[in-house]
C-alpha positions in Angstrom: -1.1 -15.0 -2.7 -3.0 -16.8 -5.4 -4.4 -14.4 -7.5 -5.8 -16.4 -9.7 -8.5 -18.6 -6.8 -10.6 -17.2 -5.1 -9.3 -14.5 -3.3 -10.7 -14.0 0.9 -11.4 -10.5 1.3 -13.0 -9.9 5.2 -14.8 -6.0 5.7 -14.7 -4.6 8.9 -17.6 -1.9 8.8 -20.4 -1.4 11.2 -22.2 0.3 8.4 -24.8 -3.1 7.0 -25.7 -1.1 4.0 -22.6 0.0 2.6 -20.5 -3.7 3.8 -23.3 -5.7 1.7 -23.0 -3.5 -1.1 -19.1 -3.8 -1.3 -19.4 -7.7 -0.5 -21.9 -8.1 -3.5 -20.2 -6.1 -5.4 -16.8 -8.3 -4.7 -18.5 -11.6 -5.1 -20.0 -10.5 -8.8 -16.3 -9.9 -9.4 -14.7 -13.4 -8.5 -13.8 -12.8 -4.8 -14.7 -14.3 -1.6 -16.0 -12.0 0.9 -17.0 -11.5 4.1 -18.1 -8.7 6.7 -17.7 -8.2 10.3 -18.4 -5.1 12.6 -15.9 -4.8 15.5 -12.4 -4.7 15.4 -11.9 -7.3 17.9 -13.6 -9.5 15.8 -11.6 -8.7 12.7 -8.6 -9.3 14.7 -9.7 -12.4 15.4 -10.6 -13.6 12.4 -7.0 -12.4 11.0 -4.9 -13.9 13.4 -6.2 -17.1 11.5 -4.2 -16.0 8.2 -7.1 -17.3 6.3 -7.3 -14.2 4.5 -6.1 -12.4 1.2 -6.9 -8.3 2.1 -8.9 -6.6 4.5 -11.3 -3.3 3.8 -11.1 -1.7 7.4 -13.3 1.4 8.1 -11.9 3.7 10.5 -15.0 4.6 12.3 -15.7 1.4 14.0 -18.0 1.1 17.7 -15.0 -0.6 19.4 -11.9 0.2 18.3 -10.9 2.9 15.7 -9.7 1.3 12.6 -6.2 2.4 13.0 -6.1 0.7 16.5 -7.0 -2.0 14.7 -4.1 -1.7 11.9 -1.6 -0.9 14.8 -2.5 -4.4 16.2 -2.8 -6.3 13.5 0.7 -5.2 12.1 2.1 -7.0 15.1 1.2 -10.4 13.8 0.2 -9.7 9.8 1.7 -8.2 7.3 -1.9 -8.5 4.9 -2.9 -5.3 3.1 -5.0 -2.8 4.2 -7.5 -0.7 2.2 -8.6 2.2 5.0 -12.5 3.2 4.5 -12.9 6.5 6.4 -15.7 9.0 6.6 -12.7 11.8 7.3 -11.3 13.9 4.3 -9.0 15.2 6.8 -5.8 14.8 5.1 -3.5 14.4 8.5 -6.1 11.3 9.2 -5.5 10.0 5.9 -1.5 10.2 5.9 -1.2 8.8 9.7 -3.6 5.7 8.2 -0.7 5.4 5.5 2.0 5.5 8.0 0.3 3.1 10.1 0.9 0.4 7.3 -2.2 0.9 5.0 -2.1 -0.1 1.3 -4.5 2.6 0.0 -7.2 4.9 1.4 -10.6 5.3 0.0 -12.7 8.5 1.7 -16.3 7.9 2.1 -18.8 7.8 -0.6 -17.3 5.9 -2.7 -18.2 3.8 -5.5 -18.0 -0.2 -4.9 -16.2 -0.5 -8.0 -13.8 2.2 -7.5 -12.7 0.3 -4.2 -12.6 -3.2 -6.1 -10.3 -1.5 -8.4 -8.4 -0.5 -5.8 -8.4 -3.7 -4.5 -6.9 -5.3 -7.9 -4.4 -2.6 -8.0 -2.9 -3.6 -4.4 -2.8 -7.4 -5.2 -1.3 -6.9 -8.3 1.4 -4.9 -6.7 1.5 -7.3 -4.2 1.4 -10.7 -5.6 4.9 -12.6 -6.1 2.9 -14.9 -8.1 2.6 -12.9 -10.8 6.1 -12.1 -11.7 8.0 -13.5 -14.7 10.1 -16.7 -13.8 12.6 -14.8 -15.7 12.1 -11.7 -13.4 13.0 -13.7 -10.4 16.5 -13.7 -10.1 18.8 -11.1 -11.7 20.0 -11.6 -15.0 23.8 -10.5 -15.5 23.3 -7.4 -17.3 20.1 -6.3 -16.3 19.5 -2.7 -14.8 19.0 -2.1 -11.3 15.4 -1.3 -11.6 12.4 -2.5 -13.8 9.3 -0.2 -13.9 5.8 -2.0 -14.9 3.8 0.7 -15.6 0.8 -0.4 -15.9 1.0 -3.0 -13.3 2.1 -0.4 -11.0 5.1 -2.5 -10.3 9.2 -1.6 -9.8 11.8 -4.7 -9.6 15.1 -4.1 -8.1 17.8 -6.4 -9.2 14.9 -8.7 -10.7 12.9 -9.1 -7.4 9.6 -7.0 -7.7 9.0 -5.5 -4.6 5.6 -5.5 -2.3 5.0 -2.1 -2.4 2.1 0.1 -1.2 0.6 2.2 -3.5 2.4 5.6 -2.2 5.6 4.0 -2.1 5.4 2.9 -5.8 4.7 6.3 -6.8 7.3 8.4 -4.1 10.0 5.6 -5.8 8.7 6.0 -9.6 9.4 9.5 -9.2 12.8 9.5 -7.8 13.7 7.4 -10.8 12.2 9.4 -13.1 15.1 12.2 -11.7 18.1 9.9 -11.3 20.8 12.2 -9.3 18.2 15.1 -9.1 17.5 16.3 -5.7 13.6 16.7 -4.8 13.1 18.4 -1.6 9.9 17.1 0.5 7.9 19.8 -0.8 8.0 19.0 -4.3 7.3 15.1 -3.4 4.7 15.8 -1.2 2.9 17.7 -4.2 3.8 15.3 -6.6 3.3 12.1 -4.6 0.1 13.1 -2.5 -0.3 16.5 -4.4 -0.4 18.3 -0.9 3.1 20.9 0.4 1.4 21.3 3.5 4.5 21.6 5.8 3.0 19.7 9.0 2.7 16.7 6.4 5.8 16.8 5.2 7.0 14.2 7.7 5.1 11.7 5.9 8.3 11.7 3.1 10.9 10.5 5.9 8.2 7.8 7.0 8.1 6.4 3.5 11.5 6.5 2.2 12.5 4.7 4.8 10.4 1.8 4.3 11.3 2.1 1.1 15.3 1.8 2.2 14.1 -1.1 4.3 12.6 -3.2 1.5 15.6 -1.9 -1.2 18.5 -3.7 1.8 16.5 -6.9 2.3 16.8 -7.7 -1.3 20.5 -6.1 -2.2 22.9 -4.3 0.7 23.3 -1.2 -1.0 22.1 2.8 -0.5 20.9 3.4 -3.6 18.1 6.3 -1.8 20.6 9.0 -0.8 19.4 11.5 1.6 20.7 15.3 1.2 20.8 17.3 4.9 18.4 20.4 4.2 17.7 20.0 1.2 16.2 16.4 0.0 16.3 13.1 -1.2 17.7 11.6 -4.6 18.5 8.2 -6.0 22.1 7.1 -7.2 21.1 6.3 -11.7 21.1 2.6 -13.1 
């Protein structure tokens, strides 16, 4: 990504009123944006590549917007900001699982979602890392946290994490070697302990493990039987 040109954002919205609004509102702020209102045609428009981030409502006439992120995770790997009429909170954790970068529940404010927006590239973007931060210095500690950027680097690399991931992994190293049990991540992560969401941990740490191995071969998330997760300190 190229933070820094133009960036291609396409919404997928069969609601005129609300996609003009969110395109104007990303033009006035240095994007490029454009709207469609199936999700057959957003697929088709992705399979293209030509595009930086997609704002995919979940209500759409043809296909629901998580059929849509189901298929389009098959050839893409572009994030996903979900749109969604439904404060149901199992709809908005089975989005997340489904590969979505954030979820924003209808109304919202355009701004609030182009903040959003920021927030996921920045996490996102390789570009913006330090030349220094590319490769691991000898010496340098296992993980980096960018606060503000909402960013963690393992052995140098800044990983492309979504936004729920970033704060599930903050918050194990904020407790090297403490076990959390999925109760107290789900409240701290997603501030929910229902128990029929706490499935939604297991889903998440192991993306996490996957994107921890393809940069070093090492468990550093270790998982305790009945009682939790921790991670192994610096």
């Amino acid at each position: 990504m190229n933070y820094h040109a133009a960036m291609k954002i396409l919404i997928v919205d069969d609601e005129p009123a609300i996609a003009e609004t969110l395109a104007y509102t990303l033009r006035a702020e240095g994007f490029s944006a454009e709207h469609c209102t199936l999700g057959n045609q957003a697929l088709a428009r992705l399979d293209g590549g030509d595009h930086d981030l997609v704002v995919l409502d979940v209500g759409l006439p043809d296909l629901s917007g998580f059929d849509v992120c189901r298929l389009l995770r098959r050839f893409s790997d572009i994030p996903v900001l979900f749109l969604t009429a439904r404060s149901d909170e199992v709809d908005r954790i089975v989005g997340l699982e489904l590969g979505a970068d954030d979820y924003v529940a209808k109304p919202f404010s355009p701004r609030e979602v182009v903040s959003r927006i920021r927030a996921i590239l920045r996490r996102l973007d390789p570009a913006r890392q330090s030349p220094a931060r590319r490769g691991a210095a000898p010496g340098a500690p296992r993980f980096d946290i960018d606060r503000d950027g909402c960013r963690i680097a393992f052995h140098g690399h800044w990983l492309a994490l979504t936004r729920y991931e970033y704060h599930l992994l903050a918050l194990l190293l904020e407790r090297p070697g403490r076990i959390l049990n999925r109760a107290q991540i789900m409240q701290a992560v997603w501030q929910d302990d229902g128990e029929s969401l706490e499935r939604t941990v297991d889903t998440h740490i192991k993306t996490l493990r996957g994107k921890l191995r393809a940069i070093q071969a090492e468990e550093v998330i270790v998982t305790h039987r009945g009682l939790g997760y921790s991670i192994t300190a610096n």
